[in-house]
Biopython code that builds the backbone (N, CA, C, O; Angstrom):
import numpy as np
from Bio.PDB.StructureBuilder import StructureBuilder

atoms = [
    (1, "UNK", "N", (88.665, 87.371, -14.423)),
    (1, "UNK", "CA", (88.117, 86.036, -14.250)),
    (1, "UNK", "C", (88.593, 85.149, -15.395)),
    (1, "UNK", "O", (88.619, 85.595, -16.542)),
    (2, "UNK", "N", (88.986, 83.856, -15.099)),
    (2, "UNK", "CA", (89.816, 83.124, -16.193)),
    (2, "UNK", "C", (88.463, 82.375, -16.751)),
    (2, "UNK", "O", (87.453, 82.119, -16.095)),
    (3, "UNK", "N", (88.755, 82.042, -18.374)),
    (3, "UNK", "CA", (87.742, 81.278, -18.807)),
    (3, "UNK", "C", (87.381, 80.048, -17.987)),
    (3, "UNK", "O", (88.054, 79.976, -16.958)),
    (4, "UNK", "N", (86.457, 79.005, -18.165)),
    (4, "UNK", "CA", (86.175, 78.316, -17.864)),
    (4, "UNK", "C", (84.956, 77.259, -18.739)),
    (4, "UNK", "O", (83.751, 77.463, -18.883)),
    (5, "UNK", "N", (85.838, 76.045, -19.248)),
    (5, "UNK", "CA", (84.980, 75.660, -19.887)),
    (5, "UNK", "C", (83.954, 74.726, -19.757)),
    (5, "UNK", "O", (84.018, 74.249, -18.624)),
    (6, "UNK", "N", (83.105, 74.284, -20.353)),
    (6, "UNK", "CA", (81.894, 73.637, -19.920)),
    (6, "UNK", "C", (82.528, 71.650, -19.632)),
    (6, "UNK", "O", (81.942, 70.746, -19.036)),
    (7, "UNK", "N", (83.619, 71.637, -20.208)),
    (7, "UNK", "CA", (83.671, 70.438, -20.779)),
    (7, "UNK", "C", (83.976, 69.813, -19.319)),
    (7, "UNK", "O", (83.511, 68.690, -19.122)),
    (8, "UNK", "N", (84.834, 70.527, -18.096)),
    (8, "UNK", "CA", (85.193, 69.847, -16.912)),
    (8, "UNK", "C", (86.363, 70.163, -16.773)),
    (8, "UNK", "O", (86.869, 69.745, -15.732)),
    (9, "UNK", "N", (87.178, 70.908, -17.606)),
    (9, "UNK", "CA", (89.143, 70.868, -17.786)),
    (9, "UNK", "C", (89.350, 69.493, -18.680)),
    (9, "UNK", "O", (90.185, 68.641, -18.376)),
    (10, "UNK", "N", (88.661, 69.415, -19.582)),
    (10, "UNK", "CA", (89.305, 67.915, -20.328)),
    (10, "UNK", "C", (89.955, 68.914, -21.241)),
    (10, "UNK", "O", (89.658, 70.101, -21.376)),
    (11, "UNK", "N", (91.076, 68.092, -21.961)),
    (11, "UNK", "CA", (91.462, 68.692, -23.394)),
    (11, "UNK", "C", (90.548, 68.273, -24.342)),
    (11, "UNK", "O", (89.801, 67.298, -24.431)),
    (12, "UNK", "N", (90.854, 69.530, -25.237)),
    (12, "UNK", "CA", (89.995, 69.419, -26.229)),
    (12, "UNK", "C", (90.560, 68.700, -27.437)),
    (12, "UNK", "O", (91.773, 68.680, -27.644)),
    (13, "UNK", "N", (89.587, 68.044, -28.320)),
    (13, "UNK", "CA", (89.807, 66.836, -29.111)),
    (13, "UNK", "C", (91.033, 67.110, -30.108)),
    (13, "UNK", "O", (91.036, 68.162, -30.746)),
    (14, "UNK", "N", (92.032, 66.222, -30.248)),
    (14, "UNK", "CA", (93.168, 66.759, -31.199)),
    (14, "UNK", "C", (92.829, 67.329, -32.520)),
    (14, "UNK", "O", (92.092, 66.591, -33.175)),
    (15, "UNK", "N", (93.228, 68.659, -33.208)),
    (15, "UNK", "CA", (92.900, 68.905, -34.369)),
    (15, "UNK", "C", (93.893, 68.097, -35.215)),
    (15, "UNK", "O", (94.851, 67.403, -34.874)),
    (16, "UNK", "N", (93.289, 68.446, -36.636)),
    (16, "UNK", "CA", (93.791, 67.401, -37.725)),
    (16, "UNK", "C", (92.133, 66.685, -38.183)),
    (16, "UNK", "O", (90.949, 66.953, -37.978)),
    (17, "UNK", "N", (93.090, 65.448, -39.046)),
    (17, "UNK", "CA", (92.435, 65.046, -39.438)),
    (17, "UNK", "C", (91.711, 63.410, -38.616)),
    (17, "UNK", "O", (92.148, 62.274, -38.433)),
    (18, "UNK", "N", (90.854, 63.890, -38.416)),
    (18, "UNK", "CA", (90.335, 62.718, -37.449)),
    (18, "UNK", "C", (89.994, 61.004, -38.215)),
    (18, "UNK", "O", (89.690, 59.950, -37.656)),
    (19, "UNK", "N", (90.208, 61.324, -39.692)),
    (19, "UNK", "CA", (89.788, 60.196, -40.343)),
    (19, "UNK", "C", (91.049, 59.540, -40.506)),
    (19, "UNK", "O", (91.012, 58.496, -41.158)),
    (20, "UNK", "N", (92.044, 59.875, -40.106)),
    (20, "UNK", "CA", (93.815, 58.957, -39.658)),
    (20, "UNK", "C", (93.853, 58.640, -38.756)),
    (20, "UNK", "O", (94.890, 58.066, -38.425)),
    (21, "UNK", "N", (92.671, 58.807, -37.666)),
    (21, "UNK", "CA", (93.231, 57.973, -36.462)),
    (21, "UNK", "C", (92.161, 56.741, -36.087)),
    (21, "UNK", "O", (90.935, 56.751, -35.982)),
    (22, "UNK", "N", (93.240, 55.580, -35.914)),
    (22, "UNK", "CA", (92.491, 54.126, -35.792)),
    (22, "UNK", "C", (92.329, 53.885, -34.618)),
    (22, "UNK", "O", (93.187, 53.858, -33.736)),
    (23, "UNK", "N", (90.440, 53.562, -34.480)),
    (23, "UNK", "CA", (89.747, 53.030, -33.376)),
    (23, "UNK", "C", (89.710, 51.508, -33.162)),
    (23, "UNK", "O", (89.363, 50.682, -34.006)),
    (24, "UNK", "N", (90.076, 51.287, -32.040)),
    (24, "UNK", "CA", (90.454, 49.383, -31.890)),
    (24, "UNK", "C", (89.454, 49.849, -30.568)),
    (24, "UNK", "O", (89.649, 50.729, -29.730)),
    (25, "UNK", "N", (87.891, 48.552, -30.788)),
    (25, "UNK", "CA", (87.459, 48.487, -29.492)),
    (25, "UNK", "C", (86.812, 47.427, -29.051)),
    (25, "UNK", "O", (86.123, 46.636, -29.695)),
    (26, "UNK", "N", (87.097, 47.445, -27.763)),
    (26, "UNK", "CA", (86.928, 45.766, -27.318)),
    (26, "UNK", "C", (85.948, 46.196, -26.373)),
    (26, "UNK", "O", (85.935, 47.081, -25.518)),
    (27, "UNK", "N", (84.641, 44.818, -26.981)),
    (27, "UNK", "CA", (83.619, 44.759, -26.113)),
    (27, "UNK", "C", (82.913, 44.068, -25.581)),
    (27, "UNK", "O", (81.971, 43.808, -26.330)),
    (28, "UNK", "N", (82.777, 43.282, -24.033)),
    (28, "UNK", "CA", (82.336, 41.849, -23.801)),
    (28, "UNK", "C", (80.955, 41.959, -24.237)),
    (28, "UNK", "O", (80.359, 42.997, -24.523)),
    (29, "UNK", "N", (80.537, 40.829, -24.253)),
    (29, "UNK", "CA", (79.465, 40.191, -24.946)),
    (29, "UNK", "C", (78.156, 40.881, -24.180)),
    (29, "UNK", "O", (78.153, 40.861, -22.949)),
    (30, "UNK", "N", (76.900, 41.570, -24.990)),
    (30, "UNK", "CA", (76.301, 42.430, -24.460)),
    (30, "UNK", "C", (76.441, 43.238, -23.638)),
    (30, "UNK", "O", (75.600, 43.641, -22.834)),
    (31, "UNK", "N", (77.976, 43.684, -23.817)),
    (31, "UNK", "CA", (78.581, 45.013, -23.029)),
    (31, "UNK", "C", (79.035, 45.042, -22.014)),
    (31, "UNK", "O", (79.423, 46.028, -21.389)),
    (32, "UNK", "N", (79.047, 43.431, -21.575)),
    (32, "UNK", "CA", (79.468, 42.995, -20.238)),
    (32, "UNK", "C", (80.745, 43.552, -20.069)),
    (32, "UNK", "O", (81.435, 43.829, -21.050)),
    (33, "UNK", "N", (81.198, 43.781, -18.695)),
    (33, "UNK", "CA", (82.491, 44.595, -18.275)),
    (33, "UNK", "C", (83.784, 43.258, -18.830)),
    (33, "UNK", "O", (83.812, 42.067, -18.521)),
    (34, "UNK", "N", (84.318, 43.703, -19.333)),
    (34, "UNK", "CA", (86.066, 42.885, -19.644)),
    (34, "UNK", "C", (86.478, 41.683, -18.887)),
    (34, "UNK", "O", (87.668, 41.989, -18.971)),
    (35, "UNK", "N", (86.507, 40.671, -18.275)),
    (35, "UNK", "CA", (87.993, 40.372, -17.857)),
    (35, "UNK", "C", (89.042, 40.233, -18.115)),
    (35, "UNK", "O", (89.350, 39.500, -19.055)),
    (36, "UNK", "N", (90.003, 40.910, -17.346)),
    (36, "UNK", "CA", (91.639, 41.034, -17.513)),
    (36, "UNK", "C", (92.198, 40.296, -18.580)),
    (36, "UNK", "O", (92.669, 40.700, -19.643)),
    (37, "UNK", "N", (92.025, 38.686, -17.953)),
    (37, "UNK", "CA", (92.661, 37.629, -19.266)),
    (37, "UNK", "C", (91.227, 38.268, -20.749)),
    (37, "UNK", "O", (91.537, 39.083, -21.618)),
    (38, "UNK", "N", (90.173, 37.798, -20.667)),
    (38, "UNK", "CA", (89.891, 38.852, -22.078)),
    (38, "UNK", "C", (90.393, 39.954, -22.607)),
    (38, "UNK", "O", (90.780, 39.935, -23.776)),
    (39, "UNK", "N", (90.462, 40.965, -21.928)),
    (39, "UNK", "CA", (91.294, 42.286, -22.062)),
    (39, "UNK", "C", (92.590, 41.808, -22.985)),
    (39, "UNK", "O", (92.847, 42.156, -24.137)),
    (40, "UNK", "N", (93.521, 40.665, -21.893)),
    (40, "UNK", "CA", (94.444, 40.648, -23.224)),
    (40, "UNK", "C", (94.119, 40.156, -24.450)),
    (40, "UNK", "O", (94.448, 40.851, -25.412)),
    (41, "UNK", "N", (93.471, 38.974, -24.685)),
    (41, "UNK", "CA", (93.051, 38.082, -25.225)),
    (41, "UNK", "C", (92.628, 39.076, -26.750)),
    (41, "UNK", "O", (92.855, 38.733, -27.910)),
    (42, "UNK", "N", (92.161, 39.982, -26.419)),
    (42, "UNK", "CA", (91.518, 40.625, -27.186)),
    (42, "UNK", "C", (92.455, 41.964, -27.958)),
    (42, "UNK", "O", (92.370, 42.280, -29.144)),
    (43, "UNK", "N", (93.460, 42.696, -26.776)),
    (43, "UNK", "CA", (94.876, 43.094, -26.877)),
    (43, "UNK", "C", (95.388, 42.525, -28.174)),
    (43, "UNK", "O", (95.482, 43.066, -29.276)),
    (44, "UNK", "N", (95.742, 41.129, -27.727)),
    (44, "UNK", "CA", (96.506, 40.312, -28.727)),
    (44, "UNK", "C", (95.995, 40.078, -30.314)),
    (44, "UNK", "O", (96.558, 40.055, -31.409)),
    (45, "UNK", "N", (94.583, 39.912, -29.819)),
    (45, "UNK", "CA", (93.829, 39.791, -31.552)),
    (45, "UNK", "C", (94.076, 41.087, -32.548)),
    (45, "UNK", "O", (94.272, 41.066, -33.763)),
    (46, "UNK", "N", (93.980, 42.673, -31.301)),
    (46, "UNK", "CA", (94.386, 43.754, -32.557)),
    (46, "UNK", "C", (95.905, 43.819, -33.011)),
    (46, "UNK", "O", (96.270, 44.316, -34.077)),
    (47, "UNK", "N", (96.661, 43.306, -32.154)),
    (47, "UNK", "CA", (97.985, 43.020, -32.561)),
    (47, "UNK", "C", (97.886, 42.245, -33.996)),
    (47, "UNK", "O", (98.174, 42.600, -35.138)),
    (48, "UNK", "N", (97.308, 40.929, -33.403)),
    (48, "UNK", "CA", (97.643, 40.087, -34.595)),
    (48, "UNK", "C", (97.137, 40.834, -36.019)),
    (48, "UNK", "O", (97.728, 40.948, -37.093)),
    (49, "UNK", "N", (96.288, 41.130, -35.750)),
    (49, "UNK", "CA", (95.611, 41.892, -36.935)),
    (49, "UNK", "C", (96.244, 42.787, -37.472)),
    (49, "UNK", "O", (96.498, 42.746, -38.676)),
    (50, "UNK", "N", (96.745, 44.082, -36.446)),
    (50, "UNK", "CA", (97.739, 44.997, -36.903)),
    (50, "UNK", "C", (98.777, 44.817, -37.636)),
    (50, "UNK", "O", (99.076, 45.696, -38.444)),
    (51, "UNK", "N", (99.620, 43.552, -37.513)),
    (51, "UNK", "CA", (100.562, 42.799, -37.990)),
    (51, "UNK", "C", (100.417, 42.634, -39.316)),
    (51, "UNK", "O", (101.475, 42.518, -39.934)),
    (52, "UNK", "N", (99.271, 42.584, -40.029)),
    (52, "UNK", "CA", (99.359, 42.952, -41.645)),
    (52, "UNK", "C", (100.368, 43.914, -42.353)),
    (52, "UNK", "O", (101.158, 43.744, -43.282)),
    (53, "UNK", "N", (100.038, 45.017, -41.549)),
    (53, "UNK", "CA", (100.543, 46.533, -41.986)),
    (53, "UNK", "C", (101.999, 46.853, -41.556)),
    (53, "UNK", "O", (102.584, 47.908, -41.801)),
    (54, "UNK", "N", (102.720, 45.317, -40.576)),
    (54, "UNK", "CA", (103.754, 45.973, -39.790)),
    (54, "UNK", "C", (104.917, 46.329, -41.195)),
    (54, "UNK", "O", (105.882, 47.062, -40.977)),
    (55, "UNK", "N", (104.727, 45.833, -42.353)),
    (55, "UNK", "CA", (105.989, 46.288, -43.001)),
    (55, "UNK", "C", (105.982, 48.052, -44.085)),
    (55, "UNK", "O", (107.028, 48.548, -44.503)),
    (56, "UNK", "N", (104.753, 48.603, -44.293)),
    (56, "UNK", "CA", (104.794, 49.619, -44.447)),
    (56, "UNK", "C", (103.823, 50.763, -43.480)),
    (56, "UNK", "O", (103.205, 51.700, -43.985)),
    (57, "UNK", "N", (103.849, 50.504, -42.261)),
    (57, "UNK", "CA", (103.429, 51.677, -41.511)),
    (57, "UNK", "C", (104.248, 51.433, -39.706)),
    (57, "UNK", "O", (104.849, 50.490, -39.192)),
    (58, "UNK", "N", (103.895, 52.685, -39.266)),
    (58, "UNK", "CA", (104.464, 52.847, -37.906)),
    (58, "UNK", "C", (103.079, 53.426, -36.842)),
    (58, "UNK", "O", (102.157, 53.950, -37.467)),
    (59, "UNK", "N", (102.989, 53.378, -35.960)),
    (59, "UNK", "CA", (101.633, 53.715, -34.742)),
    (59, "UNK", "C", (103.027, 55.062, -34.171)),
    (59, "UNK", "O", (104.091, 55.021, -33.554)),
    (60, "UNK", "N", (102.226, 56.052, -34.800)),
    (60, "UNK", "CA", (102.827, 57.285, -34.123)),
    (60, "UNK", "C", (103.328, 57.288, -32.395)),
    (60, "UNK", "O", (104.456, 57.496, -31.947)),
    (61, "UNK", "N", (102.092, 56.989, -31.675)),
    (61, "UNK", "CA", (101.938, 56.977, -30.341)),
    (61, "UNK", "C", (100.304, 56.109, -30.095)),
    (61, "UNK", "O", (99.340, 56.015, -30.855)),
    (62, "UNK", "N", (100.473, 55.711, -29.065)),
    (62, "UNK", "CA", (98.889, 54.746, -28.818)),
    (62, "UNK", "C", (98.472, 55.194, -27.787)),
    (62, "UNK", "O", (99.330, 55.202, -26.904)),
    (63, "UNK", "N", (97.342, 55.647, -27.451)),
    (63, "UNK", "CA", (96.672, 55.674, -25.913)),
    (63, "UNK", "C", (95.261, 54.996, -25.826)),
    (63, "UNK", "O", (94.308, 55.099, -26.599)),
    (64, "UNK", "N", (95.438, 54.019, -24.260)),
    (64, "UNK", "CA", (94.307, 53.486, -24.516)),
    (64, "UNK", "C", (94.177, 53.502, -22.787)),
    (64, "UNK", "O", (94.994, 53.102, -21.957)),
    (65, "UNK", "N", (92.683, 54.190, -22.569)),
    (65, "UNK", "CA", (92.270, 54.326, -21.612)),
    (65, "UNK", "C", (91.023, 53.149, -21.470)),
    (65, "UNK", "O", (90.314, 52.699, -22.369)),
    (66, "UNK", "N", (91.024, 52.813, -19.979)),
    (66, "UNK", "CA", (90.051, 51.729, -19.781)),
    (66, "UNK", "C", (89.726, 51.827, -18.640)),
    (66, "UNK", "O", (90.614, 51.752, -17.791)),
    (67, "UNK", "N", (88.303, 52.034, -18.219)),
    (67, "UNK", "CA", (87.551, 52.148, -16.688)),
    (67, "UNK", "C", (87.581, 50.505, -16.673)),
    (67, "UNK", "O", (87.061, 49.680, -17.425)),
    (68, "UNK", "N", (88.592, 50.343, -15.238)),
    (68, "UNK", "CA", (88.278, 49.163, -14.685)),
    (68, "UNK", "C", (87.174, 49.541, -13.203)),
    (68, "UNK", "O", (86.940, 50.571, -12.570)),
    (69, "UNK", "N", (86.762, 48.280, -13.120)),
    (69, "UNK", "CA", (85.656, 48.107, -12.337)),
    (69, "UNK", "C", (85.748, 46.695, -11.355)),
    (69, "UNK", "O", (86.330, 45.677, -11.729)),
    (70, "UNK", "N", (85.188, 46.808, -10.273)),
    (70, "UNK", "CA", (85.572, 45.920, -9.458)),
    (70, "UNK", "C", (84.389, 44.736, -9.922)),
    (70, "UNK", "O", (83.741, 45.013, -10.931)),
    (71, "UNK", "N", (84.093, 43.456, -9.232)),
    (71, "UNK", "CA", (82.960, 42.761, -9.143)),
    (71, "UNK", "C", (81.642, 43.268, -9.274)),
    (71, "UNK", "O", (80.876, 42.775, -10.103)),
    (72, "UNK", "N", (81.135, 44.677, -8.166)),
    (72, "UNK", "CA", (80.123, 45.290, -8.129)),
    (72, "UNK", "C", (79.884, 46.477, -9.186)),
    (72, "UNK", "O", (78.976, 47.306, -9.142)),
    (73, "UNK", "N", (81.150, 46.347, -10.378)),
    (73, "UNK", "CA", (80.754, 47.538, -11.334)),
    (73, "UNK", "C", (80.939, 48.699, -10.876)),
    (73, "UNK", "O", (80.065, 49.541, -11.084)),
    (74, "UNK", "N", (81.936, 48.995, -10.249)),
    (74, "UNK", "CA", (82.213, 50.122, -9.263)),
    (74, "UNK", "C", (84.002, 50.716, -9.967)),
    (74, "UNK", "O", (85.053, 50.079, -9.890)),
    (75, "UNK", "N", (83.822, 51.854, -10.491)),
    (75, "UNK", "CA", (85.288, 52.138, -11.052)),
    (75, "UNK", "C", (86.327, 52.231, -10.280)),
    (75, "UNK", "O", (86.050, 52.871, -9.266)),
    (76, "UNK", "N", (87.690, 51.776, -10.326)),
    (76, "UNK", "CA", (88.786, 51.293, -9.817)),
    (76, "UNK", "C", (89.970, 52.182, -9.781)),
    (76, "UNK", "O", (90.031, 53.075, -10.626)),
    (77, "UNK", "N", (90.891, 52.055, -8.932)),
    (77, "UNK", "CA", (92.418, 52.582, -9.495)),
    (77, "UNK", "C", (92.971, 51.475, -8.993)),
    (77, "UNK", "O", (92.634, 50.649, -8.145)),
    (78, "UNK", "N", (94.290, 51.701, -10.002)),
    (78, "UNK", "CA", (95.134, 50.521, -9.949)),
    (78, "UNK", "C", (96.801, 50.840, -9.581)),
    (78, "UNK", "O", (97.799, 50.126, -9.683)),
    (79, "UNK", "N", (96.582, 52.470, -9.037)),
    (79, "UNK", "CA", (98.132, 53.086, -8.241)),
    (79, "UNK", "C", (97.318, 54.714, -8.077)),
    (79, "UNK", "O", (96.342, 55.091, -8.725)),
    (80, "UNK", "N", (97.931, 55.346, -7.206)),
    (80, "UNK", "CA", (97.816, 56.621, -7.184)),
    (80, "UNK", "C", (97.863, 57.547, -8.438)),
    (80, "UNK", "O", (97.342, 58.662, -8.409)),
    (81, "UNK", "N", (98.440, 57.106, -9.434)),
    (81, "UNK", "CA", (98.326, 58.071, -11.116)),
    (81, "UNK", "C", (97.327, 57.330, -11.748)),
    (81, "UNK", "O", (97.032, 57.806, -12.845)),
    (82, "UNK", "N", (96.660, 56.257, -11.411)),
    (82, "UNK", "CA", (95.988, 55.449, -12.253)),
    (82, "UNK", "C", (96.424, 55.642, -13.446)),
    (82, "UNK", "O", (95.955, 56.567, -14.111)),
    (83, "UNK", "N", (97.368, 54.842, -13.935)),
    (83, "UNK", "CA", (98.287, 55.176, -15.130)),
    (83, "UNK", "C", (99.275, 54.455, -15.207)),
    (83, "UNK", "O", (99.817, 54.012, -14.195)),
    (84, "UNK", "N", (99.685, 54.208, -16.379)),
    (84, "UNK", "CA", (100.883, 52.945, -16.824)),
    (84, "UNK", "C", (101.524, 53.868, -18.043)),
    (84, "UNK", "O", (100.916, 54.451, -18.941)),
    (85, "UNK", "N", (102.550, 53.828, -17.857)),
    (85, "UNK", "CA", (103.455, 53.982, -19.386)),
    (85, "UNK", "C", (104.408, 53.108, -19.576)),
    (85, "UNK", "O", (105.269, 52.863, -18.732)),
    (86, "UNK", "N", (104.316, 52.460, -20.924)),
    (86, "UNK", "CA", (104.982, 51.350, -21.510)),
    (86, "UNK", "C", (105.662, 51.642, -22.246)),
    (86, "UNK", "O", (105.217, 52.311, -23.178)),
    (87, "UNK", "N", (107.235, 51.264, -22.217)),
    (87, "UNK", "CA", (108.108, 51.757, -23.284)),
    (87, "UNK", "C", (108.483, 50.281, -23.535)),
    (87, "UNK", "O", (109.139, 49.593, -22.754)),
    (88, "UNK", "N", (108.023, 49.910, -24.631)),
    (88, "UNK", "CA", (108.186, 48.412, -24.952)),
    (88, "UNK", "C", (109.502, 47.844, -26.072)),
    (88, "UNK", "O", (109.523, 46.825, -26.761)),
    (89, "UNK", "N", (110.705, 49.115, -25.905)),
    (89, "UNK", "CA", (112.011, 48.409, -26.297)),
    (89, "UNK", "C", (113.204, 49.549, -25.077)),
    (89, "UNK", "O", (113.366, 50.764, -24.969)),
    (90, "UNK", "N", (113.745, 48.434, -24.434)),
    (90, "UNK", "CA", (114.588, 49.090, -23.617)),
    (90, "UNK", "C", (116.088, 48.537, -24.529)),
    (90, "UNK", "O", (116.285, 47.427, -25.023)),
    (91, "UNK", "N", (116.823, 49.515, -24.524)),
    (91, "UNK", "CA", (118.604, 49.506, -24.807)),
    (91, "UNK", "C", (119.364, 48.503, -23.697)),
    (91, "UNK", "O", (119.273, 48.799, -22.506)),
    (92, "UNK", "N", (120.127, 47.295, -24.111)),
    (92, "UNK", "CA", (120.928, 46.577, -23.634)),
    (92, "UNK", "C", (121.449, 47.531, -22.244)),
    (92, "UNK", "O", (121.441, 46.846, -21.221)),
    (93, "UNK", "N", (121.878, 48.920, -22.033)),
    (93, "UNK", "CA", (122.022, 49.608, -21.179)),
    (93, "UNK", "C", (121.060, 49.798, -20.156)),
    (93, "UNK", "O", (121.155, 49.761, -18.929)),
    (94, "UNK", "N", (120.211, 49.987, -20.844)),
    (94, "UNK", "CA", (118.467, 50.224, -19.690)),
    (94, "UNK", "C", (118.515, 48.983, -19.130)),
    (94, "UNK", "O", (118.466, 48.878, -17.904)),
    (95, "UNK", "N", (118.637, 47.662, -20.099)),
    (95, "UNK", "CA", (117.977, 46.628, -19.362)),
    (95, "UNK", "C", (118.982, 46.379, -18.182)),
    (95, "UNK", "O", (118.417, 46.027, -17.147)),
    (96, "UNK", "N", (120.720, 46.514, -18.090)),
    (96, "UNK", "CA", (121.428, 46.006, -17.322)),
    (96, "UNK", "C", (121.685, 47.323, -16.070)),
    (96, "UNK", "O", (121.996, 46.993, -14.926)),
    (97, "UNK", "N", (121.569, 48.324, -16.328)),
    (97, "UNK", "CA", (121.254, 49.689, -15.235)),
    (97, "UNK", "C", (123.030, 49.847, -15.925)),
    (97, "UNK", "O", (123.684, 49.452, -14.960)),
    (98, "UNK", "N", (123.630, 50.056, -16.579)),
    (98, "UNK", "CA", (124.936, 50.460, -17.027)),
    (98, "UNK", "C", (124.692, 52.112, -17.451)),
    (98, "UNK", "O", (123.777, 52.121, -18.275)),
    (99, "UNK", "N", (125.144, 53.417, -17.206)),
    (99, "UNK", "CA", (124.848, 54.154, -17.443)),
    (99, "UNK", "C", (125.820, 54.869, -18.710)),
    (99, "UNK", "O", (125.516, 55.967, -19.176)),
]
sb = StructureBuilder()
sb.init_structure("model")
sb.init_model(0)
sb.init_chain("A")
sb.init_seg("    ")
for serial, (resi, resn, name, xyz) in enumerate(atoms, 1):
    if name == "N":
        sb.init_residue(resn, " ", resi, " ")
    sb.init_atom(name, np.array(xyz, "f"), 0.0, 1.0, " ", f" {name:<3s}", serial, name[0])
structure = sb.get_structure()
């Protein structure tokens, strides 16, 4: 019989040191659910902010998960992987399809 853990199949929390990794969190006003244009709005403010540090540090990797919700507060997908990956510098090659 294979283990089975209590948690659901989530992974378990990255080891290391947990006091290196930076929490950015955005929250509407008495917890109210996001809108999109807020979402960025708010995106953009940890940017700007981040932008202090852009000349002596690098963001290893970023993940940022977010339950969207419709009008009725009802959780959403937004494609069959519910999932986006952003590679936010493409090579003069990538951008023109030149292989």
């Amino acid at each position: 019989m294979a283990f089975r853990s209590k948690r659901g199949g989530r992974k378990p929390p990255p080891s290391g040191d947990q006091k290196a990794t930076l929490k950015v969190r955005l929250r509407g006003r008495d917890n109210a659910p996001l809108s999109i244009a807020q979402l960025r709005e708010g995106l953009l403010e940890a940017a700007r902010q981040l932008s202090l540090y852009e000349t002596g540090y690098r963001a290893k990797s970023a993940a940022i998960y977010l339950t969207l919700v419709d009008d009725d507060g009802e959780p959403v997908r937004i494609n069959d992987a519910n999932e986006l990956t952003i590679y936010p510098y493409k090579t003069a090659a990538e951008e023109f399809g030149v292989d």
